[in-house]
Structure formats: structure tokens, C-alpha cells
N, C-alpha and C positions, 0 to 999 in steps of 0.2 A: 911509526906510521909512514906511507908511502909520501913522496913531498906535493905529490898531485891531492892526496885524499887531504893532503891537510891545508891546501889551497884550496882546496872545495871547501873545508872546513871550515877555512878562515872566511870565505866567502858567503857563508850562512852565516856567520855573524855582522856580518856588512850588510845584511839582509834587517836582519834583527835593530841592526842601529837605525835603521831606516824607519820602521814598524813602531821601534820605541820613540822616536822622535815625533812621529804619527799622531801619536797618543799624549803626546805632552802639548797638541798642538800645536806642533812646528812641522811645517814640509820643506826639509831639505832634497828640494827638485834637480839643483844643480849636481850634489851629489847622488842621484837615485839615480841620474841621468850614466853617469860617471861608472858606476856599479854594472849597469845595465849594459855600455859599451865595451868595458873595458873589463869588469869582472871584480872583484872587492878586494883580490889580493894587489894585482896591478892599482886600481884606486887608491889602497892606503899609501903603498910606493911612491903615488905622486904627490898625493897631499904631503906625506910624511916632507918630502921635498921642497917642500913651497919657504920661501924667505919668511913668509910672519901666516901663521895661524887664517886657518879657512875663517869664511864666515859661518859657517855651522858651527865650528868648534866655539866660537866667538859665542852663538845663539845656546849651544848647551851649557857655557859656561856660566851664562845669564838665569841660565833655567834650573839651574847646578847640579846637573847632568852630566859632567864630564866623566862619570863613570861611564857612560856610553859614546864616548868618543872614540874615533880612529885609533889615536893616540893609545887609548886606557886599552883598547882591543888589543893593538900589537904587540902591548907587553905582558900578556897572559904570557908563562910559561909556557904553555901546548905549542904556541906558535914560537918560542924561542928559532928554532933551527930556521923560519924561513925571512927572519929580519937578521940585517946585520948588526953588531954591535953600535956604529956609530947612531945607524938608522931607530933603534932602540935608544941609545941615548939623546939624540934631536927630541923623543917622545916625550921622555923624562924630565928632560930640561922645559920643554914647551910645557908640562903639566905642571909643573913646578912652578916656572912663572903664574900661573896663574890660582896656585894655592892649590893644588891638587896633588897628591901622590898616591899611586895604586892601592896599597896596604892600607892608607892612612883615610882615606876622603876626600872631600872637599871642604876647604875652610869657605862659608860662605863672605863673598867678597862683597 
């Protein structure tokens, strides 16, 4: 797939984390805001980047929802090719801290 269709792609699913967070009764504003300026591929880029975990992730982690986190998004397979290996592993490790792995779930904390 093209790397534009699969930043769109991935950009529907940052849509989607938005919508499902909605519905758990949490408005991550900060992040919609984020999505909406800058677009969902660049948004996870940044978050991915941040010294210690967003307050969203914080809030889904609470809600035990981290399967709809930035983090759990970027390491789908489909989007492999548009993360780096490190930036993939920063996810990993961040999900980990907090009892989560992709395959595995969430251990409720």
C-alpha cells in the first residue's frame, strides 16, 4: 500500500481512538485537538516522543483501555513500514511498563 494511503489509514484509526475514548466517557480534547492540526500520523510521532506517557494514555490505562492507545495503534503490523524500529520499541516498552502487551492484554493494575 502507498505510504500516503497508509497515513490516511493510520489516521482513521486516531479518529477511531478519539470516538472510542468518547464512549468510555473520557474526552481527550487535548489530543483531538492534536489529530485535527496536525493529522494522526504526525500526532502519534509526537506523543510517541514525549519523555513519560501522555495524560490520555495515563486516562486509558486507568480505564484499561490501552488497547486503544497510540502506542497499541502504532504497533499494528499494517503500519509497520511507517514507524521506526526504535519509535516501535519506545511503544513497547511504554506498554509494558504499564502491564500491557499487544498480543497479550491488559493486566488490570
Amino acid at each position: 500500500m502507498d505510504k500516503k494511503l497508509l497515513e490516511n489509514k493510520f489516521h482513521n484509526d486516531m479518529v477511531y481512538i478519539y470516538e472510542a475514548a468518547k464512549k468510555l466517557k473520557y474526552n481527550p480534547s487535548y489530543f483531538w485537538r492534536m489529530v485535527c492540526e496536525k493529522g494522526g500520523y504526525q500526532t502519534a510521532k509526537q506523543l510517541i516522543h514525549t519523555e513519560t506517557p501522555s495524560e490520555g494514555f495515563t486516562t486509558l490505562w486507568e480505564l484499561g483501555r490501552l488497547d486503544i492507545s497510540v502506542e497499541a495503534a502504532v504497533l499494528k503490523p499494517e503500519y509497520d513500514v511507517l514507524f521506526t524500529k526504535d519509535e516501535k520499541q519506545i511503544c513497547i516498552d511504554r506498554l509494558a511498563a504499564f502491564g500491557y502487551t499487544p498480543d497479550g492484554g491488559q493486566a488490570n493494575g
